[in-house]
C-alpha positions as CSV (number, residue, x, y, z in Angstrom):
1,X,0.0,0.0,0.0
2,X,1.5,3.4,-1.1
3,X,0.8,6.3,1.6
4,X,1.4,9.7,0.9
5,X,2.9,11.7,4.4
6,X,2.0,15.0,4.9
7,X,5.3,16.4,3.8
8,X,4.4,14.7,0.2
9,X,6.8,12.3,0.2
10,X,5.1,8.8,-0.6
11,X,6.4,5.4,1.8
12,X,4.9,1.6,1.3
13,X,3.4,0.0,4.2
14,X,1.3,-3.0,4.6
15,X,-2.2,-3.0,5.3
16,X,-1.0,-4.1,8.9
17,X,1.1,-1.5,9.5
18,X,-1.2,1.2,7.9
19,X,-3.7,0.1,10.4
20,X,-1.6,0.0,13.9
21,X,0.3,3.9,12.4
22,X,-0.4,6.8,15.1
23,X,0.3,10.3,14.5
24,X,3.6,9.7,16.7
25,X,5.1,7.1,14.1
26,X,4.0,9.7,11.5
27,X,5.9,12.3,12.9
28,X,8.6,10.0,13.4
29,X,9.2,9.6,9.7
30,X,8.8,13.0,8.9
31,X,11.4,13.9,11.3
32,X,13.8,10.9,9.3
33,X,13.0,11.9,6.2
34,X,11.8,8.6,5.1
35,X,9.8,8.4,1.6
36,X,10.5,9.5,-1.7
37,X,9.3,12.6,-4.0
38,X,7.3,11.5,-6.7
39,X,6.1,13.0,-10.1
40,X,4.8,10.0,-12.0
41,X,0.8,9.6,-11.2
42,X,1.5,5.9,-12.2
43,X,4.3,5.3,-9.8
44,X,3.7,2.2,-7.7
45,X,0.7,1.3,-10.7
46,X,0.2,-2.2,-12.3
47,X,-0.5,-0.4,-15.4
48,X,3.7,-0.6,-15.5
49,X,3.8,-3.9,-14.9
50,X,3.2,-5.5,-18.2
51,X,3.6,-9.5,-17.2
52,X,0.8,-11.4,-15.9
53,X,1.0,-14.5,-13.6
54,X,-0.3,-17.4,-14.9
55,X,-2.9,-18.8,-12.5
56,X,-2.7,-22.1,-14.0
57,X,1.0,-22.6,-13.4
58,X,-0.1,-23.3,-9.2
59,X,-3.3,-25.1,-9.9
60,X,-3.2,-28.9,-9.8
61,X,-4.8,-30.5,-12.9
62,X,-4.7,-34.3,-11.6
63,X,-7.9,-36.6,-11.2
64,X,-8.5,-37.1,-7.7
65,X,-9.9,-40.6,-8.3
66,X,-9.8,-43.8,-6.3
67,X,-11.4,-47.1,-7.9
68,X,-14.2,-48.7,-6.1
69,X,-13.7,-51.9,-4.4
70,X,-15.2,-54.9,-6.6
71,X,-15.3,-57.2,-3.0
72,X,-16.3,-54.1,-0.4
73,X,-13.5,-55.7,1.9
74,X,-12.8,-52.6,3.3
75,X,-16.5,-52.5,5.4
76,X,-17.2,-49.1,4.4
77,X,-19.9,-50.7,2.3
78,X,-20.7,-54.1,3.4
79,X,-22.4,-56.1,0.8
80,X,-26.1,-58.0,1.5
81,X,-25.3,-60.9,3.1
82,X,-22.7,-59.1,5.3
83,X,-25.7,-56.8,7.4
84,X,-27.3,-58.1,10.3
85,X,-31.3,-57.9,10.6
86,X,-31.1,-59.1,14.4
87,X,-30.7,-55.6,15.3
88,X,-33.5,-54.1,14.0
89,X,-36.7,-54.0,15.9
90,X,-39.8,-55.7,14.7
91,X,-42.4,-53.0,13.2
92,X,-46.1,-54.3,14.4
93,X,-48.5,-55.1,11.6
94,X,-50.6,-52.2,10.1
95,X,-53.9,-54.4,9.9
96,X,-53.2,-54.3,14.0
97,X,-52.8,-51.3,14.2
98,X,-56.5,-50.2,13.5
């Protein structure tokens, strides 16, 4: 971030340090001379920067893909014959019911 001190000379500071400055630290880097004059309206501008970073340089283009298992060995899915009806409860007929 490019901030302009009140003396007109122009200092970069993060958004962090932007946030926490007090009129003491401001002072403080008038009284050092800290900054730079500038003329250019563009300086510090992406306009300048002609290259461009190629998002698809960082993103990962692989298949994330695992195959099922044929024989559900694994008991995440356990086949028919593998689940247990003795611990479900009997439901009571719906002709009884009435």
């Amino acid at each position: 971030m490019i901030y302009q001190l009140p003396n007109g000379k122009v200092i970069n500071l993060s958004v962090e340090d932007y946030l926490d400055l007090t009129d003491q630290d401001i002072q403080y880097l008038i009284s050092i001379n800290a900054g730079d004059h500038v003329t250019s309206p563009f300086y510090g501008s992406s306009i300048k920067n002609k290259g461009r970073k190629n998002p698809s340089s960082d993103y990962d283009k692989s298949i994330d893909y695992t195959p099922e298992d044929e024989d559900k060995s694994h008991g995440d899915n356990p086949g028919e014959d593998e689940i247990s009806t003795d611990e479900f409860l009997d439901f009571p007929d719906t002709e009884k019911l009435d």
